[in-house]
N, C-alpha and C positions, 0 to 999 in steps of 0.2 A: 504494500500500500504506500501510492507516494505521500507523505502528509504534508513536502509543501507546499504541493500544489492542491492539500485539501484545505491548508490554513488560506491559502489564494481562491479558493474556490467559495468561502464561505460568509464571501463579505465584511468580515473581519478586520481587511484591509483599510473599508471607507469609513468602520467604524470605529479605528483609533486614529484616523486623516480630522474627523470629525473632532473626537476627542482631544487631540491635541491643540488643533487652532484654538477650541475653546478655551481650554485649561492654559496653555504656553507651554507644558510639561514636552518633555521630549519621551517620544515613544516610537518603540519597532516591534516587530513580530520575528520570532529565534522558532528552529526549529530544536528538538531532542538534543542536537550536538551543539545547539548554542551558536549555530549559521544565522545571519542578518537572512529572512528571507521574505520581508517589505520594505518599501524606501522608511530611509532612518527619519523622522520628522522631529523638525527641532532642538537636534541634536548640537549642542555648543562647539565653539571653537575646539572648547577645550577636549572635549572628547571626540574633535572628528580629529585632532592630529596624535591624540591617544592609540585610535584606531587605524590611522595613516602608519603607526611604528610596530613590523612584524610580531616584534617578543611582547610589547604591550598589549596589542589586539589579540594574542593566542590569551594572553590573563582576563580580558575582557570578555570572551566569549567563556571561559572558565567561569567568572563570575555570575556570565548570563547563565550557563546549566546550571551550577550550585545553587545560583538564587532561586532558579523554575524547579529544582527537586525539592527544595526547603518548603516552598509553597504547593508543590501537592504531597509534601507528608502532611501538613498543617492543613489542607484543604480549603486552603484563603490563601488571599494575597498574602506576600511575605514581604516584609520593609528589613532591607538589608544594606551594608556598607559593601564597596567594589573595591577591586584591588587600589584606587587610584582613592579612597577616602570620601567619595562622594555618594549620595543616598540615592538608593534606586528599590521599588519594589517588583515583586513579578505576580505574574496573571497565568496557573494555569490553563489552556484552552484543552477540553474533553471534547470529543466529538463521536456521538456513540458508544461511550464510557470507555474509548480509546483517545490516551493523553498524546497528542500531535504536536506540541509545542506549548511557550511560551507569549506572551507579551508583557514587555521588560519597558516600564515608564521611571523617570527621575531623571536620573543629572542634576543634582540640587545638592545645597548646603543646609540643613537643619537652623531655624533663628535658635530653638531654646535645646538646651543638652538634652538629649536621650538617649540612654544604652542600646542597641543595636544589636544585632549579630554583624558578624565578620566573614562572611562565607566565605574568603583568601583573606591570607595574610595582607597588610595594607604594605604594599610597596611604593617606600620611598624616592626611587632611583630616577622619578620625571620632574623632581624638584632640581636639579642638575641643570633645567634647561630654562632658561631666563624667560622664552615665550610662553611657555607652559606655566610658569609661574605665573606670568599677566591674565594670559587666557582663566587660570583658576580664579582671580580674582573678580571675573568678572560674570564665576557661576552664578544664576541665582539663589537666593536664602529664602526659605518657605518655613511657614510656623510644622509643626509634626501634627494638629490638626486636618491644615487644610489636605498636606499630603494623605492622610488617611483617608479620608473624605472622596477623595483623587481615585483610591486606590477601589474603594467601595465600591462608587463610579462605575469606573472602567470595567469593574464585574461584573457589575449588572448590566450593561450593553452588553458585554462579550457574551454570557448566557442567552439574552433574550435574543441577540441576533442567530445563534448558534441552534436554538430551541427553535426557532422560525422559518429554518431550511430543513432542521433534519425532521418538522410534523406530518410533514406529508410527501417522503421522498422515500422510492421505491429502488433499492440495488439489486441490481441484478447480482447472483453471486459468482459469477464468470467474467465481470465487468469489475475495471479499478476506476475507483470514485472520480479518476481524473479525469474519465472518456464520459464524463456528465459534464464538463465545462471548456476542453481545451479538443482542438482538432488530432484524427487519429494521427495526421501528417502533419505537422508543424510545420511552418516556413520558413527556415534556417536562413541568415544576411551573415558573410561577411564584413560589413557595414558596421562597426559599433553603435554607432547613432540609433538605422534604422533596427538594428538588431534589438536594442533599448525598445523602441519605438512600436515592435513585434512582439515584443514581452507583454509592455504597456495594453497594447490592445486586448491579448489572450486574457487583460486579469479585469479588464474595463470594460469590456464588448457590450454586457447588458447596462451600461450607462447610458445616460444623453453624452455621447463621445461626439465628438465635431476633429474634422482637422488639423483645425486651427490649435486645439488643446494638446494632441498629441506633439503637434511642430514645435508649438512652447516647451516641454516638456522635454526636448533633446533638442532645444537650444536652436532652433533654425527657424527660420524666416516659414510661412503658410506654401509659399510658393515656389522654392527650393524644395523643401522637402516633398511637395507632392510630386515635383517631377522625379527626386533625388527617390522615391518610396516608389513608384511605379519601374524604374530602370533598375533597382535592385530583387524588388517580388515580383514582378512581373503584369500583375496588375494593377488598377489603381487604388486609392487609400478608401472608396466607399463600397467599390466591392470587395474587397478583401474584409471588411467590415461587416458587411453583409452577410458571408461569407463564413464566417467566424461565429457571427447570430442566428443562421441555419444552422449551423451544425451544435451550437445550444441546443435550439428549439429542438431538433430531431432524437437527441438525448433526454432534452426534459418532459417531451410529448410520450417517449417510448419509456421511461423509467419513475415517472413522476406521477403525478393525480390530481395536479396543478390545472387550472382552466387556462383554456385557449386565454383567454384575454389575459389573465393574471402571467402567462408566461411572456405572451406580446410586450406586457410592460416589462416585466423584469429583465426581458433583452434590449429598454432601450426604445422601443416600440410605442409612441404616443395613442395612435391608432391601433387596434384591433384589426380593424379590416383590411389598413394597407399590411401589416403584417401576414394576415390569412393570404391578398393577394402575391407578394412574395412569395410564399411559401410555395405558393400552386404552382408559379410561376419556376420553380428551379425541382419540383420533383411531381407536379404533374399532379396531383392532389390536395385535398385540404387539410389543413393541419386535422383536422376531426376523424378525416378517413385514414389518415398516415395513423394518428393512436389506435385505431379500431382494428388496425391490422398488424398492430405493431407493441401495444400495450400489453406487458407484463403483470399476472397476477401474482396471488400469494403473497403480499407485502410482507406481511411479518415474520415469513420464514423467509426471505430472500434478504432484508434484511439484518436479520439476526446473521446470520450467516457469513455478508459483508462483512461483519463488522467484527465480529470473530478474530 
């Protein structure tokens, strides 16, 4: 089972994008091995040239598993210190009463004392560097209220969003959870940009995604990058988009229990009906006849089974 492309599949993503703008907190998503596996948001100076230094970033990711095992033996968040001194809690994510990762908020300095755990040793050895010492100075300090408060929070999304995909969602037990949101064939760029750009879409497709957002998003002009995105995939950036939302729909129509419209929306789809027409349009019938020929029963053993 890939989990991180179940923790990418689960929405999880926009709802600590969300959480963070709101809060200011900096937060990512780690899988098991304490791999970054959503964009870092928020994350300070100080801890993005922490992570830019090989031996420090192997401690950081050490800290991120420690802190995410500490918080599913405790079965809550866990508010713990990083090898670098700075407070960070974690966020078990269960999915199916299978633990897929983490999400790891903080980067913060404490206002009032509080005993903490240490889950690594605190390693002195980036006080040596004159930048690292400014950039510390200009972490943020939060009362240990609000952080817990924070911490509570981000729970509760993380559940309620987690609880709100897997209610009525059918696994096949011959199918990995990934061929429910990502293409059986990928489209590989050696392009860094658009390769970015190809990620981006596979984790965004059921958004209101536009062009324009992705272009920003790997740093390039609307108009570059749609010639520069069509000369590298082959097609251009609304059918490949497209594209990517068919082969959603055909997964969540044959594996799901979700209504034609409710699925229309969740890939992005303001319309129902231009979605139904799409759909007819690239496989020749209606989304209603593609389930009827193609829907999977037995949910609850097919799912028990997944998830196994």
């Amino acid at each position: 089972m890939n989990t991180d492309l179940i923790l990418e599949s689960q929405g999880i993503t926009k709802v600590i994008q969300n959480f963070a703008y709101a809060t200011g907190l900096a937060v990512v998503l780690v899988n098991l091995e304490g791999k970054e596996v959503s964009d870092s948001i928020n994350f300070s100076k100080f801890c993005r040239k922490i992570r830019n230094n090989h031996v420090l970033n192997e401690k950081c990711r050490a800290s991120d598993r420690c802190g995410g095992l500490e918080a599913t033996k405790a079965n809550r968040p866990c508010i713990y210190k990083c090898h670098a001194g700075l407070t960070d809690f974690s966020i078990p994510i269960e999915i199916g009463g299978t633990l897929v990762g983490f999400a790891l908020c903080g980067q913060v300095k404490l206002d009032d004392p509080v005993n903490l755990d240490d889950v690594q040793e605190i390693d002195k050895s980036w006080m040596k560097d004159p930048e690292l010492l400014e950039y510390y100075d200009q972490v943020p300090q939060i009362d240990c209220k609000r952080l817990l408060a924070s911490a509570d929070l981000l729970e509760t999304l993380i559940d309620d969003s987690v609880k709100g995909k897997l209610d009525v969602m059918v696994i096949n037990d011959k199918s990995d959870i990934k061929s429910l949101f990502a293409s059986d064939h990928p489209i590989k760029s050696n392009h860094t940009r658009i390769h970015k750009a190809i990620r981006y879409i596979e984790r965004h497709y059921f958004e209101d995604l536009r062009l324009e957002d992705v272009a920003e998003y790997v740093y390039l002009s609307p108009h570059y990058f749609s010639k520069l995105f069509k000369k590298e995939v082959g097609v251009g950036f609304n059918h490949y988009l497209n594209s990517q939302r068919l082969i959603g729909a055909e997964k969540m129509l044959q594996y799901s229990d979700w209504s034609v419209s409710r699925i229309a929306s969740n890939l992005g789809y303001s319309c129902s009906s231009y979605f139904c027409k799409v759909f007819k349009n690239a496989y020749g019938m209606t989304p209603q006849e593609f389930r009827d020929e193609n829907f999977l029963t037995h949910k609850e053993d097919l799912l028990q089974n997944a998830m196994i």
